[in-house]
N, C-alpha and C positions, 0 to 999 in steps of 0.2 A: 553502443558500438555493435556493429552488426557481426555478428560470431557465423561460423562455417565448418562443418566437419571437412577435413581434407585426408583423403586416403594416403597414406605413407610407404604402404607396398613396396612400388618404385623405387622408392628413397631408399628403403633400407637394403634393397637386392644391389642396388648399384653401388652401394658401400662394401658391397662384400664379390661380388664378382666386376670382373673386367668389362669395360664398354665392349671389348670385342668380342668376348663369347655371349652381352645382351644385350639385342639393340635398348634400346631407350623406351620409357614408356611414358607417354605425357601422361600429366597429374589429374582428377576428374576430381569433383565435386559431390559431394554424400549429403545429404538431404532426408531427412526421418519425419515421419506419421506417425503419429499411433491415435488409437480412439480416446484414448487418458489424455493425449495431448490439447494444447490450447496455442491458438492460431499467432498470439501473441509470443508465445515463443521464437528462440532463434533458429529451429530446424534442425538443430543436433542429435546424439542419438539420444543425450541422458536431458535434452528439452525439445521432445519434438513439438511440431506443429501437430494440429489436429483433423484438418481436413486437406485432400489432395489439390483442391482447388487451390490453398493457402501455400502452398509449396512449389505449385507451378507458376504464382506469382513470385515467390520469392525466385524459382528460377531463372525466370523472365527477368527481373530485374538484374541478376546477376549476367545475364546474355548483355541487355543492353550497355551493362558498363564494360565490358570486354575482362571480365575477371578472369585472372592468369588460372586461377583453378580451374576451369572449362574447356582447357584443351583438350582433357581426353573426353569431354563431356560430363554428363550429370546424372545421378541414379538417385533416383526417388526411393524412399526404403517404405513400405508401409507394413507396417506392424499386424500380427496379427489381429483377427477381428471384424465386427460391422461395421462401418461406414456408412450411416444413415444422409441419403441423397433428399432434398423438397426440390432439386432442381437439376440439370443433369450438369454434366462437369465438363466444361466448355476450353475447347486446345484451342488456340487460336494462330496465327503466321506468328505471331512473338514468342510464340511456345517451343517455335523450330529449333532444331539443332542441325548437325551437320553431319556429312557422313565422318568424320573422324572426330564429331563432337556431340554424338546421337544422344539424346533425352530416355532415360531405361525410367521405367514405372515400376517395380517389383515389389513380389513380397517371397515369402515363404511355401505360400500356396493355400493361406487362410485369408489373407485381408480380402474381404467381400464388401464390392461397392454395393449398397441394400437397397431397394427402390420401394422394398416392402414398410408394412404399417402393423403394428403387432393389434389384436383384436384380445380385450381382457376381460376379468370381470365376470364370465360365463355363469350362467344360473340356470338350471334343470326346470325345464317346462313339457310334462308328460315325458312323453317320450325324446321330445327336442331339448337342444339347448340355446339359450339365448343370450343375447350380448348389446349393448349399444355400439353402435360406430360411431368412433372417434370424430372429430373437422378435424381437416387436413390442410394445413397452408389456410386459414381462415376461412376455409368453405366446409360445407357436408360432404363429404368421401363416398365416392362413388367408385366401383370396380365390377370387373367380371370374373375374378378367378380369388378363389380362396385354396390354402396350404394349410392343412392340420400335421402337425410333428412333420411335419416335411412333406406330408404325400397331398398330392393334388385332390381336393375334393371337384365330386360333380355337382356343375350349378343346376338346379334342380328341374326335371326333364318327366316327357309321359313315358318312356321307355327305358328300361335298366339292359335289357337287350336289344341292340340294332336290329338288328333281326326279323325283328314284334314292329317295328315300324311301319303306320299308316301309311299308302298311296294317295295321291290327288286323284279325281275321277275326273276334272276337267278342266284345261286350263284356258279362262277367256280374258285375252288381251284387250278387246276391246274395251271392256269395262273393268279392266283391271281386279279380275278375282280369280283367284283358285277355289275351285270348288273340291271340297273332301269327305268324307265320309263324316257323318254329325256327332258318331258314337267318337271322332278323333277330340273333338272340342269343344263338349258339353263342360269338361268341366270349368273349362276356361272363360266360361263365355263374360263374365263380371273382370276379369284380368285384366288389370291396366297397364303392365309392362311386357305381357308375353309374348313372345318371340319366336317365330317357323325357322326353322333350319331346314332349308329346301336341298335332295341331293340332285344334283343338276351336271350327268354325264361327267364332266372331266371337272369341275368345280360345286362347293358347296354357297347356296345366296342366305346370308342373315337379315332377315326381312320382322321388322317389328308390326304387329298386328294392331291397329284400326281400330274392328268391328267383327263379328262372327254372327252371323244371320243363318239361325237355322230353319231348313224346308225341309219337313219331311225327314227321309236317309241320308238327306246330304244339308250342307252347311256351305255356305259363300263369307269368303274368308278375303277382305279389304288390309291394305296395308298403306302406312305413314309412306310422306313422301321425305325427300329425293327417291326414297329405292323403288318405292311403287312406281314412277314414271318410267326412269331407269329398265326395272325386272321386265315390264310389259311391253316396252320399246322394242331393247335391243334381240336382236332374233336368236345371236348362238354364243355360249351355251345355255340351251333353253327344257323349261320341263320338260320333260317327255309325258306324251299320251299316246301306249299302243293297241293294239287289238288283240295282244299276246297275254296284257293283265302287268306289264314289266313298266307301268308308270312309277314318276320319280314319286321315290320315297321320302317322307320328311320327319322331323320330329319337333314336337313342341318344350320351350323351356322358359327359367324366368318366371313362375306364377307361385304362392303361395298355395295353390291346389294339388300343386306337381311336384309335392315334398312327401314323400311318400315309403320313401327308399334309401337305408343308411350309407353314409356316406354321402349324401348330397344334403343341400345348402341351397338357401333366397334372402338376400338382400332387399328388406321393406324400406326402400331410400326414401317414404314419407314419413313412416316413425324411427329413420335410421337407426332401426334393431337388425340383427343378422340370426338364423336362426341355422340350426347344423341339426344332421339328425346322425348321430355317431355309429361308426361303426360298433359290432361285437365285442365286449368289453373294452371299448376305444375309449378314454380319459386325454384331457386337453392341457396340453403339455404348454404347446405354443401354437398359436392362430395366427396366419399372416395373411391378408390383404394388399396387393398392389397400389402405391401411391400415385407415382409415375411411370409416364412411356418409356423414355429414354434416359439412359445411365451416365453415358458419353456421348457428347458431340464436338467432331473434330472435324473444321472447316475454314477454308482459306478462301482466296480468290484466285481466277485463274492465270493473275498475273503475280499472287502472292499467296502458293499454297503453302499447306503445315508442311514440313518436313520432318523427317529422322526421329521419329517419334517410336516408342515401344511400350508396350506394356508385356509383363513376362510374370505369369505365375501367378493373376489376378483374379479373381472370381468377379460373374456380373449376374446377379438374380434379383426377381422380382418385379419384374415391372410387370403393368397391363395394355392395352389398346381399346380405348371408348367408341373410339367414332361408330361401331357397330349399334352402339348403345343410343347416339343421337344422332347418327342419317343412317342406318343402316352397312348392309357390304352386300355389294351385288358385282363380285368377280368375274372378269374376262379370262383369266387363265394365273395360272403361280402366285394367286393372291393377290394380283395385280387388280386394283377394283376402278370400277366405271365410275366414272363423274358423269358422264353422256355416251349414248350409242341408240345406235338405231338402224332398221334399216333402207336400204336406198333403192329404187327403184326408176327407171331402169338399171339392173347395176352398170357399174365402172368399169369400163374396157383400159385395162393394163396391158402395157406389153411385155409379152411371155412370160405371162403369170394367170393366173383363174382371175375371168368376173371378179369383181368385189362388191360384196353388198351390205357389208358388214362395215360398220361405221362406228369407232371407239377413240373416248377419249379416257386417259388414265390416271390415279395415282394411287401409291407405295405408300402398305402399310410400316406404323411406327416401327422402329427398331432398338432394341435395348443399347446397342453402338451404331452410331452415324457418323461417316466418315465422305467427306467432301472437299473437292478441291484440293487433292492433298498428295503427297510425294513421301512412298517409304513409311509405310505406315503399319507397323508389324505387333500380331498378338502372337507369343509363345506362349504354350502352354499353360495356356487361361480353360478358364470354365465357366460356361455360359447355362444357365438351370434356370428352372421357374420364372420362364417369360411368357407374358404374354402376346406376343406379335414374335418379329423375325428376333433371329440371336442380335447377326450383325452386317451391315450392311455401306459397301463400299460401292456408294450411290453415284456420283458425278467428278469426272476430273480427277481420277486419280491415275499417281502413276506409278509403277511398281511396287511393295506390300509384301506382306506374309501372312496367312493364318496356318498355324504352323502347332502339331502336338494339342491341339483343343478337344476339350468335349464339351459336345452340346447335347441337353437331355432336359426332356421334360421343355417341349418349346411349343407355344400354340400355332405357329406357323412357320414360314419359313426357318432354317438353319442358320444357310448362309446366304448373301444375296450380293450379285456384284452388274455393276453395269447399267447403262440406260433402259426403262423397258418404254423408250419413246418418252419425250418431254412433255410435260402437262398440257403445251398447247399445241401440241403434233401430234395429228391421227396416226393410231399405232399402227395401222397396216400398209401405210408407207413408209419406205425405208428410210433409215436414220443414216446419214452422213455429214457430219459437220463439217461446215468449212475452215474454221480450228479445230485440226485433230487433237489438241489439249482436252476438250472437252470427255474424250472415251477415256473409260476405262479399261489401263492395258497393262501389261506386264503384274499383273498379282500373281501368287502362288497360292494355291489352298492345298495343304499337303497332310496327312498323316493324320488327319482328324478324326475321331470315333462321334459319329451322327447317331443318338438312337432316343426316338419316342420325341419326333419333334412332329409336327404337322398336328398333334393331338388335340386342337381344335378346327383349326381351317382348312378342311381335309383336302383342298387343292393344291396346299404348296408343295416344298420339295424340300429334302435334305440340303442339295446345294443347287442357286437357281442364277444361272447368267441371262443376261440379255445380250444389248451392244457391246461386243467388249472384245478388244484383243489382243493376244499375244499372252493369254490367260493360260496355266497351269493346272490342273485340277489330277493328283497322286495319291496313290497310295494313301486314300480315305476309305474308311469302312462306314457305310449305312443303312442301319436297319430297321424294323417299325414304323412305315413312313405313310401315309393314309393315300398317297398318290406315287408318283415317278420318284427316282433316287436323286438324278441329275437330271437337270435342263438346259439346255445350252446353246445359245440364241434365240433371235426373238423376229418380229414382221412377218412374217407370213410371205413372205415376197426371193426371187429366183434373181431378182434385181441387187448388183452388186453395191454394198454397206460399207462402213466404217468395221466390220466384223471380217477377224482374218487371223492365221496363224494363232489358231486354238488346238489345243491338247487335253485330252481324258484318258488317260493313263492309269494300269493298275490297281483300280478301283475296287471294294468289294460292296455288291451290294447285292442284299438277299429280306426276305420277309419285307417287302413293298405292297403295293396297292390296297393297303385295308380296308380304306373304304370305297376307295372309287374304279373306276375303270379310262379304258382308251389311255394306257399308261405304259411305261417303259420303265426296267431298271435306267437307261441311259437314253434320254431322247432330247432330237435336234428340231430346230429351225431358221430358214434362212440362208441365205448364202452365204460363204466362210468360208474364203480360198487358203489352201494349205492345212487345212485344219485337219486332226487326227484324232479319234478313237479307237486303241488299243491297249491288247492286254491285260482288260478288265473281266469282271469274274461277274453274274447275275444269276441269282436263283431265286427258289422258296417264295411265291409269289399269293399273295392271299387271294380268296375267291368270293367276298361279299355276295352274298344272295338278293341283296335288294337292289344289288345292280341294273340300269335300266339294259343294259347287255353286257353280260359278266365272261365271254367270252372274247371280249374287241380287250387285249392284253396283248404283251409283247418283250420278248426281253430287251431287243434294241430296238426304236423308232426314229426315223429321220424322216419329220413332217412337211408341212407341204413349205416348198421353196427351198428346204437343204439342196445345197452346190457343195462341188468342189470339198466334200470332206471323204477322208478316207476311213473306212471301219473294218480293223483288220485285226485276227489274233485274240476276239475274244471269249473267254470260254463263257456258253451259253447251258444250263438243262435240256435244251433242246433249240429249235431251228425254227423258232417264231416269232418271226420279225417283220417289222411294215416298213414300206416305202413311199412311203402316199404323196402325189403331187410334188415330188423330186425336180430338183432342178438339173442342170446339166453336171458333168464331170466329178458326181461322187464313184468313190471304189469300194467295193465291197470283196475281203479275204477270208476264209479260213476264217470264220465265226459259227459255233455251235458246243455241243459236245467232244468231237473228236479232235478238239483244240489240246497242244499237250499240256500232262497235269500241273509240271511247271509256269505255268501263267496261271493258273489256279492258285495253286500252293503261293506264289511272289505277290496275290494280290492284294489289297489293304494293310494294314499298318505294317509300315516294318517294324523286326525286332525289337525296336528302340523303345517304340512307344506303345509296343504290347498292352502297358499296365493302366494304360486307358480304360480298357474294358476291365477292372476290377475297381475301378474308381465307384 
């Protein structure tokens, strides 16, 4: 007989007070997890089940019979603890609720969906220490990021300071090499996985090396394809090579030569051993290794999306993102990576818009949450930590949402990511307009969120990054530590009127940005986006990279080429340095600078409520 917690709340207030002094409360459905538990169980509190997936079945089933318990809905309870993920945990349209019968996912603020793989066993070799890696799901485990007691190690690199970072001395497309100094890659040159991390103006390209042929003082440096066709193809963003000495800077990682420096780590995936070189009296508590990309996937169709779904007070850590690892990443812009680009000649006569020469085609790195096709679709007061790719990302068709009191920290890329950035099979620098506006994403809220120490490997993305999307929210968020821009906020390059319209960026704080890169903004646009507003946001503290290819092209506010029709008013700036570039018609610019008053300063970023963010 299939058993049910049912809340009694209700029941017992209405035995004691009058219908007329409380309205009514329908009865909901209680549902319990714990890590002790076993899926065989009935879902109670004192028998839970064991894994969330097992409880959203049992939910579902209970939807589909119309069980009288689910008027007021259904609240998943998960227990403190790990929740170890081999595959991500999949919502689907039978998972929906309603809005007077929403689907709550909660815990206490410990249950942690895990994507991680614990690494044990450690044994002292010289100064390293070393380990076998585990199979994973019945293959050899493969990843890019390793966690010691929690803190992010470095995968192992020629540089412990950016700084010290080699230049390329010449870049030739036509043969597809970058030529570098030889003192950069002598030691590398037997290395069979090592990897350039090229810094490339507004984007960073992860380019796995080939071959290394040294001449002389310099060395001609070949790389695996897709990204080799790709890097040498597409024209912008492209190395730089000047006459000033400010060529792009790169760093090499990935080789067992380039272990040198405590705290970093190489993963030998042909005798899968992992070797660590510890920090200062550093002892090995716990080792973690990412398993998987994605924690959550919540996905409908667009004539049968998720609905009324929550989760509230969940942790999501640990996953990675490969495809670096087996085609490369050779980014267009916000980690948005090329599949194809190139450029065209003669360009492309657009009207009332620049030439185009530039020719791309795109897709979106993994996401720890994927959210698709879907309606209402809200994280409170979650915590998103040790990912590798974006936190979260409400990718296609959706409509209204919340992220709402989250923090994200410790994220190799993107934060948050909402909106089309162009469909896989539509060049990005024509404009996106569907002719089912179902397809955009509109009406979300990203409110109240503390962003700090994401972008900390793909140093082009952004704390929070929109494309196509409208009637979008973006409040009272604080972001800080971000290797590029704070905010992004549309997408196309184009003055030509989108599916993008009635957007808001509000109240914002953001400060210590651009770390690593340049041509950045606390808050920058593109596109046309009628009614759209930026105001009332707060931008400082801006980092100043030395190896930038021009470390002065910065900006507090930027509205890039094609912004229309948005208004930028009321924001308090350090000062009065901000670009306009290739603007389209009917933006407004107010009262943006310093002598903005100190109250929009003071109202910016989190309110009061969620102060306690930043001591998390």
């Amino acid at each position: 007989m299939k058993k049910i917690f049912i809340t009694t709340t209700a029941l017992l207030i209405a035995c004691t007070l009058s219908a007329a002094a409380l309205p009514p409360t329908l009865p909901a459905a209680d549902l319990f997890v714990s890590p002790k538990g076993n899926d065989r169980n009935p879902g109670t509190k004192d028998s839970p089940k064991a894994t969330l997936t097992a409880a959203l079945r049992q939910a579902r089933e209970l939807r589909r019979l119309n069980d009288e318990s689910l008027k007021g809905g259904i609240t998943i309870h998960m227990e403190a603890g790990d929740y170890h993920l081999y595959e991500p945990v999949f919502i689907r349209p039978e998972d929906s609720g309603t809005e007077a019968s929403p689907t709550v996912i909660t815990s206490d603020g410990n249950a942690i969906l895990n994507g991680g793989v614990e690494i044990r066993n450690w044994k002292k070799q010289g100064k390293l220490w070393v380990a076998d890696v585990p199979m994973f799901n019945g293959r050899p485990l493969d990843f890019r990021q390793l966690w010691i007691n929690g803190q992010k190690a470095v995968r192992a690199r020629d540089v412990a300071d950016f700084e010290k970072m080699y230049r390329i001395i010449n870049n030739d497309p036509q043969n597809e090499i970058l030529w570098v100094p030889a003192a950069a890659v002598k030691k590398i040159q037997k290395a069979r996985y090592a990897e350039m991390v090229l810094h490339e103006m507004w984007c960073v390209a992860n380019l796995r090396i080939k071959s290394v042929e040294i001449q002389g003082d310099s060395a001609a440096v070949r790389f695996h394809n897709p990204e080799s066709r790709i890097q040498f193809e597409h024209p912008w963003p492209r190395p730089m090579v000047t006459k000033d000495g400010h060529n792009s800077a790169f760093y090499l990682t990935n080789a067992m030569e380039l272990l040198d420096e405590p705290g970093e780590w190489y993963h030998d995936i042909e005798s899968r051993k992992i070797y660590y070189y510890p920090r200062k009296g550093e002892k090995i508590s716990k080792a973690v290794v990412p398993g998987i990309e994605t924690l959550v996937w919540v996905e409908g169709t667009i004539d049968r999306p998720v609905k009324h779904i929550r989760f509230d007070n969940v942790t999501f850590q640990y996953t990675t993102w490969m495809r670096p690892s087996l085609q490369g990443h050779v980014p267009l812009q916000a980690g948005m990576y090329m599949t194809d680009g190139y450029k065209i000649r003669p360009s492309m006569i657009r009207k009332n818009n620049h030439k185009l020469d530039n020719q791309g085609w795109l897709g979106r790195p993994a996401s720890a949450v994927v959210v698709k096709a879907a309606q209402d679709i809200d994280f409170e007061k979650c915590r998103f930590q040790h990912l590798g790719s974006t936190g979260i990302d409400y990718e296609w068709a959706t409509g209204g949402g919340r992220i709402n009191g989250c923090l994200f920290r410790d994220i190799a890329g993107n934060g948050i990511v909402a909106g089309s950035f162009s469909p896989a099979a539509h060049e990005t620098h024509l404009p996106y307009d569907p002719a089912d506006r179902r397809e955009v994403c509109t009406g979300l809220t990203i409110s109240n969120n503390y962003i700090n120490d994401v972008t900390n490997e793909d140093w082009g993305t952004l704390g929070i990054c929109a494309g196509y999307v409208s009637d979008i929210n973006i409040e009272h968020n604080e972001i800080s530590d971000v290797s590029y821009s704070g905010i992004s906020l549309g997408w196309g390059w184009t003055r030509t009127v989108n599916c993008m319209r009635n957007n808001r960026v509000h109240a914002n704080l953001i400060h210590h940005y651009a770390k690593h890169m340049y041509d950045v903004a606390g808050i920058y646009t593109l596109g046309s986006q009628p009614h759209s507003w930026i105001t009332e946001n707060c931008v400082s503290n801006i980092f100043s990279p030395g190896y930038a290819h021009d470390p002065n092209h910065w900006f507090y506010l930027y509205t890039d080429e094609g912004s229309s029709f948005i208004t930028v008013k009321d924001n308090w700036t350090e000062g009065e340095k901000f670009l306009k570039n290739a603007n389209g018609p009917g933006n407004t610019w107010e009262n943006n600078g310093p002598m903005v008053n100190d109250s929009i300063k003071a109202n910016a970023g989190l309110t009061k409520e969620y102060s306690y963010l930043k001591e998390k």
